[in-house]
C-alpha positions as CSV (number, residue, x, y, z in Angstrom):
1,X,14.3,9.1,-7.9
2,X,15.5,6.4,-10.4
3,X,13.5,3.2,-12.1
4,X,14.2,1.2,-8.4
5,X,12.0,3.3,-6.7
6,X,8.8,2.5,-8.7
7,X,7.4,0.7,-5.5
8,X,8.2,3.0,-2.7
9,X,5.3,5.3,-5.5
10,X,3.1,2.2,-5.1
11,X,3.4,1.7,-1.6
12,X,2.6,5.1,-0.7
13,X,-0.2,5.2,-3.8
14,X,-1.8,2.3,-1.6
15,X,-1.4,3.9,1.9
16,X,-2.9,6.9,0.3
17,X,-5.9,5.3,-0.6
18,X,-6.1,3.6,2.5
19,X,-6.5,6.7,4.6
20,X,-9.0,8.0,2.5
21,X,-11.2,4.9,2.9
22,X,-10.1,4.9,6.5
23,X,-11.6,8.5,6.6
24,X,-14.8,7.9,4.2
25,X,-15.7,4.9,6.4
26,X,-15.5,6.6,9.3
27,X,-12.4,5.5,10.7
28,X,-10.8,8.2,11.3
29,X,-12.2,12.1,11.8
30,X,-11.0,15.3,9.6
31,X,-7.9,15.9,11.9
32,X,-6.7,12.4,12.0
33,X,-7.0,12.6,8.1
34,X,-5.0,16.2,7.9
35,X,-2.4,14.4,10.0
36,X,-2.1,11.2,7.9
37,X,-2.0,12.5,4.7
38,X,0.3,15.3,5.5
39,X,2.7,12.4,7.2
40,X,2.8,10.7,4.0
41,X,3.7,13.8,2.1
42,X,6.7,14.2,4.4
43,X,8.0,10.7,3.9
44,X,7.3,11.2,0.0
45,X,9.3,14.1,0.6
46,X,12.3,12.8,2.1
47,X,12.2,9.7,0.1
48,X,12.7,12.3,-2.9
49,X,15.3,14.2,-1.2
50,X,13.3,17.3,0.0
51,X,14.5,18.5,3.1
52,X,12.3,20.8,4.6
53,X,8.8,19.9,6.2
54,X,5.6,19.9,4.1
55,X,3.4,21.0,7.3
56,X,4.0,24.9,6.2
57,X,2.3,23.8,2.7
58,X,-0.2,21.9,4.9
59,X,-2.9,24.7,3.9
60,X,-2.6,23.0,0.3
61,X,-4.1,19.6,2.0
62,X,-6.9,21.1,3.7
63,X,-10.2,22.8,3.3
C-alpha cells in the first residue's frame, strides 16, 4: 500500500470498532461477530493484494 491509502486503514479502523460495539451491545451474537470481523480481514486482505482467503486463519479470530 502507498501514502493514498491511509483512509481505506481508517475506514476499516472504524468499521472494526463498530462491530465490536455492535457485539458488546448486544447487537450482534458470537457468530455474527466471527463472520464480520473475518469479512473485514478479507477485504483488508485484498485491498493489500493478498490473494487467498483469511477464513483458513479464521482460528486466529476466535476463541
Amino acid at each position: 500500500m502507498n501514502a493514498n491509502t491511509g483512509w481505506i486503514e481508517k475506514e476499516l479502523l472504524e468499521t472494526f470498532y463498530h462491530i465490536v460495539e455492535e457485539f458488546r451491545s448486544g447487537m450482534i451474537d458470537q457468530e455474527g461477530f466471527t463472520d464480520r470481523i473475518v469479512t473485514l480481514a478479507e477485504r483488508y486482505g485484498r485491498l493489500s493484494g493478498k490473494e487467498e482467503s483469511s477464513r483458513n486463519q479464521m482460528s486466529l479470530f476466535t476463541a
